[in-house]
N, C-alpha and C positions, 0 to 999 in steps of 0.2 A: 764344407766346400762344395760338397755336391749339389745343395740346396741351390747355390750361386749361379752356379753352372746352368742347373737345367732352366732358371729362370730367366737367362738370358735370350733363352728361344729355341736350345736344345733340346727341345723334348722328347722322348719316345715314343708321343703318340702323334707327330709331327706324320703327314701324308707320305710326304719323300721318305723320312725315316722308315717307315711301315713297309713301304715297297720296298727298300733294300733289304728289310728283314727276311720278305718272302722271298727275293732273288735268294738271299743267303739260304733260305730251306731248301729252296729248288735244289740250287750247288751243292747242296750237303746229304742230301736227302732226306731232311727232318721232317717228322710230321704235326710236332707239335712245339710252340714257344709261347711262353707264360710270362708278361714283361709287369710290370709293378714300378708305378711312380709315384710314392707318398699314399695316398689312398686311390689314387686312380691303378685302375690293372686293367691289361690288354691280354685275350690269348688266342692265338693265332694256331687255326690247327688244319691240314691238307691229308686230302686222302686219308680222311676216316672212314667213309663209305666203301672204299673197297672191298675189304674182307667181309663184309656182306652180305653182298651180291653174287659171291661163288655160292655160296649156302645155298641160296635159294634156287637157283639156276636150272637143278632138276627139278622143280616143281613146275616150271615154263614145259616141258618136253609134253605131260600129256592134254597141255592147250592143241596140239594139232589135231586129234581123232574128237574132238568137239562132237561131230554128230554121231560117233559109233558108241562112246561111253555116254551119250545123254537116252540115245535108245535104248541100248541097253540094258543099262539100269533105272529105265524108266517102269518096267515089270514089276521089279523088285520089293519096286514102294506101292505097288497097290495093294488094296484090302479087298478085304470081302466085300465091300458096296462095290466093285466093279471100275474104279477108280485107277486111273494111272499117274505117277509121282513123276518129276522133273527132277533129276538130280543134280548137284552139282557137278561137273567134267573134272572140276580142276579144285586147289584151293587157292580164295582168295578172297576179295571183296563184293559183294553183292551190290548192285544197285539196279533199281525200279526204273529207274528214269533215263533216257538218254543226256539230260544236264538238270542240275537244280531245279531252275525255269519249268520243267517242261512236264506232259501229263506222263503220267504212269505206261509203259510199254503193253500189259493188259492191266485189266482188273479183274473182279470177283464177277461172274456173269457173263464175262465174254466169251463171244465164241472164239477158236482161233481157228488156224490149220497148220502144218507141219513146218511151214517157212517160217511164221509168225516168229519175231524175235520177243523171248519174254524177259531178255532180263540181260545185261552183260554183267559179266566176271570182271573183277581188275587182277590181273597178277602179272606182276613182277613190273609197272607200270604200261602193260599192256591192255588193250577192254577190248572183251573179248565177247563177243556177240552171242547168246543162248538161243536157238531157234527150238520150236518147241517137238517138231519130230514127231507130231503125233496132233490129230485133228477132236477138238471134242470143246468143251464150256468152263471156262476156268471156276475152280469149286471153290476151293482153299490157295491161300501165298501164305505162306508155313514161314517167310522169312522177312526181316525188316529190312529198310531201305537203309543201305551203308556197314550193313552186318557183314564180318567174318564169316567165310563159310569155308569146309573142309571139305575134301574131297568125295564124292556121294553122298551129300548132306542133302535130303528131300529140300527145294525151293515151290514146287507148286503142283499142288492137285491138280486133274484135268477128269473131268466125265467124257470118256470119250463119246464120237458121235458114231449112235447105230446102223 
């Protein structure tokens, strides 16, 4: 009988039907509905992302002192050739470029100086701009473009200038 029914144009993956589903979660506070018609399935699921984004939330706080933990622990990573490292501030996402498109922030050979942005961070879908804090020839990029980075993770040699 059911067959009958839904083929008459009752369906539940009908537009209107869908919408009243979600009023109904709204109403009830559901966060998820799993609907199944013969082989076809629907699943409908709201505020899943929340409990998330508390998690991570403290990782957002030491994006604000950007220039004091890039200074530093920009010491920290040099070697005996006289070298100073770029750390990461924060953890998150690394990328080289200001968009796909576009050339690389430095490269290998350039000069910079202390403004010079070399890199932004993404966390917590904020990008967060790396200035380099220190004036010298970029030696080594110790990190790839779109990589994970954690918190004080070395991103770029620099020879300072004498």
């Amino acid at each position: 009988m059911s067959k009958g029914k839904q083929s008459s144009g009752e369906s539940v993956f009908e537009l209107d039907r869908i919408r009243d589903i979600v009023k109904l979660m709204e109403e009830h506070d559901l966060t998820e509905v799993d609907l199944q018609q013969g082989d076809d399935r629907i699943k409908l699921g709201r505020g899943t992302a929340i409990p998330v984004a508390p998690a991570a939330v403290p990782m957002a706080a030491p994006a604000a002192p950007v220039a004091p933990a890039g200074g530093a622990a920009a010491p920290a990573g040099g070697g005996d050739d006289g070298t100073i490292t770029i750390n990461s501030p924060m953890v998150g996402t690394y990328y080289a470029k200001p968009n796909p498109e576009a050339e690389p922030f430095v490269q290998v050979g350039q000069n910079i100086n202390a403004d010079t942005i070399v890199c932004i961070i993404e966390a917590m879908k904020v990008f967060n701009e790396i200035p380099a804090e220190c004036s010298g020839r970029v030696v080594e990029i110790l990190v790839s473009d779109q990589e994970a980075v954690d918190f004080n993770k070395p991103l770029i040699r620099i020879q300072p200038n004498n």
